[in-house]
N, C-alpha and C positions, 0 to 999 in steps of 0.2 A: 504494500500500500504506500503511496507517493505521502511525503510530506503535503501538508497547505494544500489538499482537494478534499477533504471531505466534506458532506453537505451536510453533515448532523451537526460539524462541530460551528459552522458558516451561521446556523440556523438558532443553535446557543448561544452565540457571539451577539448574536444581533436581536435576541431576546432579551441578556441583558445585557445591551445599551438601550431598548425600548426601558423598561424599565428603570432603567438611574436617568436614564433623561425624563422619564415624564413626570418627575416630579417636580419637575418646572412647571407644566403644566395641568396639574391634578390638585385639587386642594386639601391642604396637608390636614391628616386627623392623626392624633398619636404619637406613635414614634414612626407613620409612616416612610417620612425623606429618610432618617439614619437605615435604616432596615434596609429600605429599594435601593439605596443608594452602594448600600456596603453589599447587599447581596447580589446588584448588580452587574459591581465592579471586579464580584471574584468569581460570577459567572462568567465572566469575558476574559481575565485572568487565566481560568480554565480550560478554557475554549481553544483559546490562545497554546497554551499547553497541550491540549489534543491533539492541534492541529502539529506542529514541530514534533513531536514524538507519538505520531498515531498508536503504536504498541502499548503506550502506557495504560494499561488496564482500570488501575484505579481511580484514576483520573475519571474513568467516566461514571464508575462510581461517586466519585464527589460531586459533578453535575449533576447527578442526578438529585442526590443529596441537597444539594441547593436550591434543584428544583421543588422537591419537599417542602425543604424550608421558605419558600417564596408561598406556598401553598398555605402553611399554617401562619403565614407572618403577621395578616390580619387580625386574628383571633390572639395571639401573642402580644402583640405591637398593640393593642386597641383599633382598630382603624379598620373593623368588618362593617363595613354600612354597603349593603345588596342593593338598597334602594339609587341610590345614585353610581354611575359610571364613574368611580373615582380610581384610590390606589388601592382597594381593596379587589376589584375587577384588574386591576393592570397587575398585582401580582399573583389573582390564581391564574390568569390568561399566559403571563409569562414562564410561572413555575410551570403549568399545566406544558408547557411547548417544550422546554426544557427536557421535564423528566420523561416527557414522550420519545425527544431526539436521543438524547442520553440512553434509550432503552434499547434502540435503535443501531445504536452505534458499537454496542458492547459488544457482542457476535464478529461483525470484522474486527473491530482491535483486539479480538482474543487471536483471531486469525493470524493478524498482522506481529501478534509476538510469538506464536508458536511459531510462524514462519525464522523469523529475525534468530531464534534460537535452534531451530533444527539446521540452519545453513552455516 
């Protein structure tokens, strides 16, 4: 598997930056911004890291992880209000993308490190 092509890790990456950036535009309840902001930022961190070292396994165990945690953050952070399109829809929508690709991606990069290591 080539370094910087995968479409799972492309699609985490850019989940969270949806996420740390729209808390510019979403109105903050909680601890929404620290949370979006900080889980955003190492969702892309992450991502970032799949992408350079496809084989790395855990890694996408930790995406997924994050995605999780983008899931519960609402109810955690205070800031579940269903009723309005805020940051509580921007991080189950985010996390919800996340731990979908993350699930996704596991399978080839197990692939991609048994290869790495039988050769």
């Amino acid at each position: 598997m080539k370094k910087w092509t995968r479409w799972e890790d492309w699609v985490a990456i850019a989940a969270g930056v949806v996420v740390a950036v729209s808390t510019l535009f979403v109105p903050p309840m909680g601890a929404s911004v620290a949370i979006m902001v900080t889980l955003g930022v190492l969702l892309v961190i992450s991502g970032f890291v799949n992408l350079a070292w496809p084989g790395l396994v855990a890694m996408e165990y930790v995406q997924g992880a994050l995605g999780v945690l983008l899931i519960v953050s609402p109810w955690v952070g205070g800031y579940a209000d269903p009723t309005t399109f805020g940051a509580a829809w921007m991080s189950w929508t985010c996390g919800a993308v996340a731990l979908v690709v993350a699930a996704l991606a596991i399978r080839p990069s197990m692939r991609a490190h048994h290869d790495a290591i039988t050769h």
